[in-house]
Residue frames as qw, qx, qy, qz and C-alpha x, y, z in Angstrom:
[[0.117, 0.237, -0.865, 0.426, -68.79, -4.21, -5.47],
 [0.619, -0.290, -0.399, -0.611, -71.06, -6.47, -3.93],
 [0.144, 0.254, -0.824, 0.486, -71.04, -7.12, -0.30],
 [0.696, -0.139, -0.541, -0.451, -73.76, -9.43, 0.60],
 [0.142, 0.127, -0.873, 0.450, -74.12, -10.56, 4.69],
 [0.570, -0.458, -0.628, -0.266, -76.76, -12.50, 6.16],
 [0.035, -0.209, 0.664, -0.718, -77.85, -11.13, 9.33],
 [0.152, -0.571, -0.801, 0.092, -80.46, -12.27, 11.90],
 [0.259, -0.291, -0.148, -0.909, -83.50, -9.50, 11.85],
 [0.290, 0.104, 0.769, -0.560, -85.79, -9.79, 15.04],
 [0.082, 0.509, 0.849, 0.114, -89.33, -11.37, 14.28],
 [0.005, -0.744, -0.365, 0.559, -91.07, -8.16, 15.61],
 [0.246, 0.621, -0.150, -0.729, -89.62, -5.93, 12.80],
 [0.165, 0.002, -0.622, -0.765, -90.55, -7.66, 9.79],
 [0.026, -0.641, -0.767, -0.019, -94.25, -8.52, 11.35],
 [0.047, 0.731, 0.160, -0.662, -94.10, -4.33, 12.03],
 [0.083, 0.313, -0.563, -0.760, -92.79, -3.65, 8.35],
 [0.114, -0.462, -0.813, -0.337, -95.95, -6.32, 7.03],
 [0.160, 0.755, 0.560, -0.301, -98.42, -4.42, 8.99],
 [0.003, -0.713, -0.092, 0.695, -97.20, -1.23, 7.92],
 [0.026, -0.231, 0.695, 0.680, -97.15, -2.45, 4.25],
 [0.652, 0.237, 0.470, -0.546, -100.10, -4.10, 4.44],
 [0.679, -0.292, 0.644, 0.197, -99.58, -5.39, 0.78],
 [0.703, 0.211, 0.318, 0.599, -98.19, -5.80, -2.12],
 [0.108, 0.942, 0.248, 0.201, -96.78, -2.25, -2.63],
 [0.537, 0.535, -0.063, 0.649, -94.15, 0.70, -1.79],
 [0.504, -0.708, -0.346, 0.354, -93.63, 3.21, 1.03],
 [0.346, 0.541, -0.162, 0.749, -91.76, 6.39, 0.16],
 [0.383, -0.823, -0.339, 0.246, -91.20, 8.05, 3.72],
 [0.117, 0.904, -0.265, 0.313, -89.73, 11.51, 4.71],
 [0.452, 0.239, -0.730, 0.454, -86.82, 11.32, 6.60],
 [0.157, -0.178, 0.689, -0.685, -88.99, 12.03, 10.00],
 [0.750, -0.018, 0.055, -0.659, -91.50, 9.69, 8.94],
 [0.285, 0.486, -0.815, 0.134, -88.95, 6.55, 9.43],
 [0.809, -0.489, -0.139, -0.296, -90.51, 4.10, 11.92],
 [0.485, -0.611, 0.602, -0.172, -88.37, 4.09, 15.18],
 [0.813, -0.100, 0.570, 0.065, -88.15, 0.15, 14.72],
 [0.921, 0.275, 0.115, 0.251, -86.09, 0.33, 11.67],
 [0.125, 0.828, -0.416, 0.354, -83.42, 2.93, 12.76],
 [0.839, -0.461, 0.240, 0.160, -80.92, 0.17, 14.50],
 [0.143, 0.769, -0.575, -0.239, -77.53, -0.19, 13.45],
 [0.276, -0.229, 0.828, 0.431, -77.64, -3.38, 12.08],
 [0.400, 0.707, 0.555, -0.182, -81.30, -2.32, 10.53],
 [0.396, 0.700, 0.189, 0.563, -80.95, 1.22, 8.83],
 [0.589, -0.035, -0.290, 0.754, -77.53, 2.64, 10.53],
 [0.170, -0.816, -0.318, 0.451, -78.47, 6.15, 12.72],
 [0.253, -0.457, 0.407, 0.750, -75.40, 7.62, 10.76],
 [0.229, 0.139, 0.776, 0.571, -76.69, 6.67, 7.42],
 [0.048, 0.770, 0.521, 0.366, -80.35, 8.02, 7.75],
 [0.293, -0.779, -0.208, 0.514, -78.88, 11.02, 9.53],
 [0.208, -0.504, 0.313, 0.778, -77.38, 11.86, 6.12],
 [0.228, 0.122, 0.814, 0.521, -80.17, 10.76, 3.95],
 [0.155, 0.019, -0.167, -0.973, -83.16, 12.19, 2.67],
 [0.703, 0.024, -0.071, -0.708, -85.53, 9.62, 3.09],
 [0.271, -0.155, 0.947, 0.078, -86.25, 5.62, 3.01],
 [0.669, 0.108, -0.332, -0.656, -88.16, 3.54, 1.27],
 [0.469, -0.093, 0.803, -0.356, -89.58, 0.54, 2.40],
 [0.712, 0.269, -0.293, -0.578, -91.65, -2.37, -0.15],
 [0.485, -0.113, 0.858, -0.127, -93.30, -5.76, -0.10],
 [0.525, 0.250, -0.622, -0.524, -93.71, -7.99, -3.18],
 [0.805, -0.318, 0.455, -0.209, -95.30, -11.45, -2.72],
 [0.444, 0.295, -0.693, -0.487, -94.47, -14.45, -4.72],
 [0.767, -0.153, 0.301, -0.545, -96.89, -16.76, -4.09],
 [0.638, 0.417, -0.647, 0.013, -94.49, -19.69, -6.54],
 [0.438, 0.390, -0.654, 0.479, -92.33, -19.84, -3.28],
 [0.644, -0.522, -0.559, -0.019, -94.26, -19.32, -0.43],
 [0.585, -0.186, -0.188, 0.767, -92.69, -15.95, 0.31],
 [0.156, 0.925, 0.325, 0.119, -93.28, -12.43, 0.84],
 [0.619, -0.008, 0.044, 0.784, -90.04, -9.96, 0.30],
 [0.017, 0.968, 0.234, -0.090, -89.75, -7.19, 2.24],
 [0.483, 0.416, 0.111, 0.763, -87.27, -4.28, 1.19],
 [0.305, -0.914, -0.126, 0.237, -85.70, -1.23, 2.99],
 [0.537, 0.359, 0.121, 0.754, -83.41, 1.41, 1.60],
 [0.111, -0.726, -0.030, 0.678, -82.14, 4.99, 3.02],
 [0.554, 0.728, 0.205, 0.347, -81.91, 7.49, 0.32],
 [0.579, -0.697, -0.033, 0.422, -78.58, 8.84, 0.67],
 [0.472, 0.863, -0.172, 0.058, -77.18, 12.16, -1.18],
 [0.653, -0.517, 0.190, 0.520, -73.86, 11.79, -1.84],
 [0.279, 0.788, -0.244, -0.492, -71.48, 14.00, -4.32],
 [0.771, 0.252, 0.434, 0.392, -70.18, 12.48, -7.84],
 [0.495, 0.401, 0.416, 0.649, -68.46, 15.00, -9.24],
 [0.158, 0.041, 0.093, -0.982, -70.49, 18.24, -9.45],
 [0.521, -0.230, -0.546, -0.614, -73.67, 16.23, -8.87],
 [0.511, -0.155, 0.656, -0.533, -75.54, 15.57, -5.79],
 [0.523, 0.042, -0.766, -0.372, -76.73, 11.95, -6.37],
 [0.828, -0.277, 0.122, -0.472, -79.37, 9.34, -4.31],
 [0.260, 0.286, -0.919, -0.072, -77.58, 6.26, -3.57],
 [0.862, -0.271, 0.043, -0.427, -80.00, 3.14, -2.37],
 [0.157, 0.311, -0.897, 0.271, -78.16, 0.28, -0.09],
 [0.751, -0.311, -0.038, -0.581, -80.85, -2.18, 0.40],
 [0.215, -0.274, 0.866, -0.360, -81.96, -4.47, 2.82],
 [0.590, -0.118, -0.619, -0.506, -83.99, -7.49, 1.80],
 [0.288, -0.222, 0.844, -0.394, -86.13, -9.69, 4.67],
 [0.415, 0.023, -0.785, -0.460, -88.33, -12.58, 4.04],
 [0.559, -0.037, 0.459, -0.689, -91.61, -13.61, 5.53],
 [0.148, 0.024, -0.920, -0.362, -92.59, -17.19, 4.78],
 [0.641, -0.096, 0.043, -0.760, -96.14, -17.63, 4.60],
 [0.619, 0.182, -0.763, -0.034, -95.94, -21.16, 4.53],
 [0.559, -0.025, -0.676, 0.479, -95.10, -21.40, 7.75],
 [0.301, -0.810, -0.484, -0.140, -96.31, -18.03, 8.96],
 [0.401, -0.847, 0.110, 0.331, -93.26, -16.17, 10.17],
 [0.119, 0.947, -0.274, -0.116, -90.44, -14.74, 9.06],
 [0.790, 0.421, -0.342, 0.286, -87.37, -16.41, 7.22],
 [0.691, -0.577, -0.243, 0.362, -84.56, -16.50, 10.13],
 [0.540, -0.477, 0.126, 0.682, -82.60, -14.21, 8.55],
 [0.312, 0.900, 0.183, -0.245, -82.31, -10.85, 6.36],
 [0.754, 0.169, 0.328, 0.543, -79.63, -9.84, 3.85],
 [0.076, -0.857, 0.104, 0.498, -78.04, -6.40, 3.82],
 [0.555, 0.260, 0.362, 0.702, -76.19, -5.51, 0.14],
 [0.244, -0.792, 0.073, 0.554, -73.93, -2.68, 0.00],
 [0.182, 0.609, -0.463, -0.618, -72.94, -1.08, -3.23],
 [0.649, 0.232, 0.724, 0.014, -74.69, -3.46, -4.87],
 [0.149, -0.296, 0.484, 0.810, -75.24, -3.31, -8.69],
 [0.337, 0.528, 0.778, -0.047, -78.80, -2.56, -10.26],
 [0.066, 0.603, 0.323, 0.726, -80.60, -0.20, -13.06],
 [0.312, -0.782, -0.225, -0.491, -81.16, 2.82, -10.40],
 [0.780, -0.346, -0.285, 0.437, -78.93, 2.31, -7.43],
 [0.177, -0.399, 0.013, 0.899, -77.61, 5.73, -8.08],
 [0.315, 0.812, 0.491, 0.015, -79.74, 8.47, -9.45],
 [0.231, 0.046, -0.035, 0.971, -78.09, 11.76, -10.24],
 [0.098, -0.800, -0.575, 0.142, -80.66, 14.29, -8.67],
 [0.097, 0.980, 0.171, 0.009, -79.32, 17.50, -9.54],
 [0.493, 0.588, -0.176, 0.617, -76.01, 19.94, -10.55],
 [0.504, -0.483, -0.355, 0.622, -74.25, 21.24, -7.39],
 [0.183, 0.732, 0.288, 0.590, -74.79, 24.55, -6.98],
 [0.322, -0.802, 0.337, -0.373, -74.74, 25.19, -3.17],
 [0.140, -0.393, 0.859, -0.297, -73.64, 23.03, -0.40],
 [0.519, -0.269, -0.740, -0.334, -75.06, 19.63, -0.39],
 [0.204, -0.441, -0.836, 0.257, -76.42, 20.37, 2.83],
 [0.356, 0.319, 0.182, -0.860, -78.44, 23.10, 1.90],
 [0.431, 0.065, -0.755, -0.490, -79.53, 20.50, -1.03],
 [0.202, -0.272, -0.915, 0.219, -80.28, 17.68, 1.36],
 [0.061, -0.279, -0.598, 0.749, -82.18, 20.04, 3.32],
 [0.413, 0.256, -0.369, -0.792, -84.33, 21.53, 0.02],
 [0.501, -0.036, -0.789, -0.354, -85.00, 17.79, -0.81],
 [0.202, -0.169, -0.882, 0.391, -85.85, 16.74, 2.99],
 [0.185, 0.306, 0.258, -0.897, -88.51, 19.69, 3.05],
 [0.631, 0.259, -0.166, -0.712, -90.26, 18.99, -0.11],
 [0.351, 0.172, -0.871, -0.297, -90.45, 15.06, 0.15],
 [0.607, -0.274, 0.455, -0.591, -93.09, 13.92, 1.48],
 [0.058, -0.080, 0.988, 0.120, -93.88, 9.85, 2.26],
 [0.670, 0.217, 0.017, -0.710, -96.50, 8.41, 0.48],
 [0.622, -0.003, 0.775, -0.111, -97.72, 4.84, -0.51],
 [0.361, 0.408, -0.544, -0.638, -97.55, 3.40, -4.04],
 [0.946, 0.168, 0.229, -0.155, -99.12, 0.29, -5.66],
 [0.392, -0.645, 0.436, 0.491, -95.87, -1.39, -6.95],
 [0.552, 0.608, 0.483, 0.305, -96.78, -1.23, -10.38],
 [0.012, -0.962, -0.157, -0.224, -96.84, 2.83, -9.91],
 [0.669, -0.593, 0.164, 0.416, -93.26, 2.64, -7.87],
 [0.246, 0.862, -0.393, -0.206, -90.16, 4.04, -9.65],
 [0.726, 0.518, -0.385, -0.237, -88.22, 1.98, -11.46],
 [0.274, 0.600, -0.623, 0.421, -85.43, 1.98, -9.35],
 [0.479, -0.319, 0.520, -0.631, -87.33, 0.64, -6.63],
 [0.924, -0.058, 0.240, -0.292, -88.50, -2.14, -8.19],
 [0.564, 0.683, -0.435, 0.165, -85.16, -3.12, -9.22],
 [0.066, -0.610, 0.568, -0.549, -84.42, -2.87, -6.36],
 [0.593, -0.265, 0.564, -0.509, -86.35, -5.33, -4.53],
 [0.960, 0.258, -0.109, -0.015, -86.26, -8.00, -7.67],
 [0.288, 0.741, -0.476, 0.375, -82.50, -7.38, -7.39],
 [0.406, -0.434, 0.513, -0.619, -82.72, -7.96, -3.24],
 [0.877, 0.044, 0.256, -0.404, -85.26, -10.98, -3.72],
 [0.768, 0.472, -0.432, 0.033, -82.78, -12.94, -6.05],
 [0.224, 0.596, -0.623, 0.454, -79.90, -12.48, -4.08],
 [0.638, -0.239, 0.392, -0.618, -81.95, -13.85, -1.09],
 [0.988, 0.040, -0.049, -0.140, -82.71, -16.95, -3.25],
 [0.523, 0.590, -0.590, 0.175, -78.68, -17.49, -3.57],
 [0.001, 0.445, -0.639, 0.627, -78.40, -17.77, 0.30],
 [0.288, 0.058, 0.873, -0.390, -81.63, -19.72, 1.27],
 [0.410, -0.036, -0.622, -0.666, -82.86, -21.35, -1.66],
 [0.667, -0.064, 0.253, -0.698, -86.43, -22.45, -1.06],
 [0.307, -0.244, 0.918, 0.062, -86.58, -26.24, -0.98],
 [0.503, 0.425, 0.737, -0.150, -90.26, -26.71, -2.05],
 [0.214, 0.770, -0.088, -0.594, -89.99, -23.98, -4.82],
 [0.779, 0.273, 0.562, 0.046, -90.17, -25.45, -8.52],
 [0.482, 0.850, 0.015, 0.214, -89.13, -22.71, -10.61],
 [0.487, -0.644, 0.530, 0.260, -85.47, -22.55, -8.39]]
């Protein structure tokens, strides 16, 4: 299932999410290394990173379009079976350099369908919240070059960055 809604995303957080990328690259954070200014509920839902394990956060340019695409995702265990698995429900925003600011609007996609959207992360054995809590202890957030990113991640944000073009193709953009 692919549920795909354009919302509006304040200027402030995607110029905070560019500094804190600085650029081209990845973010793995712990879950209490989140930045306050993307826990909102129409950002990344309280509820949602209260049950996840972590976010991730990444900015590709493409210099074709005259765009930089950022990307947010909780990592959120949920059960499949007798497996604790990672789902990723990203959020794509867009920063036109062209212009200098930020596209007017961001693009949330739920259960969306890419290589890595779910991971299986391990056989159930206890409760998943003594899992969650194992994984939330030993993850720590570090910065990647997105070459060096998991796979899934950069799926993720080609995935994100497409879907974006469906909704506000780029007029001056030649390869569209």
């Amino acid at each position: 299932m692919n549920n795909a809604k354009p919302r509006p995303v304040s200027s402030s957080v995607i110029e905070q999410l560019r500094h804190d990328l600085e650029t081209d690259g990845v973010q793995i954070y712990s879950i209490k290394e989140i930045p306050p200014f993307l826990v909102d509920k129409n950002l990344l839902h309280p509820d949602v990173v209260a049950r996840s394990t972590g976010a991730v956060a990444a900015l590709s340019g493409c210099k074709g379009n005259g765009r930089d695409y950022l990307f947010i995702s909780t990592m959120r265990g949920d059960l499949s079976g007798n497996s604790v698995v990672t789902d990723l429900d990203p959020i794509v925003f867009v920063y036109d350099t062209n212009k200098g600011g930020p596209d007017p609007s961001g693009v949330a996609l739920f259960h969306s369908e890419f290589g890595g959207r779910t991971e299986y992360s391990c056989e159930l054995q206890d409760s998943l919240s003594a899992t969650v809590a194992e994984i939330q202890q030993n993850l720590s957030g570090c910065k990647l070059a997105f070459a060096e990113a998991p796979q899934r991640f950069t799926n993720a944000i080609h995935f994100t960055a497409q879907t974006y073009e469906k909704f506000f193709p780029c007029s001056g953009d030649a390869t569209s």
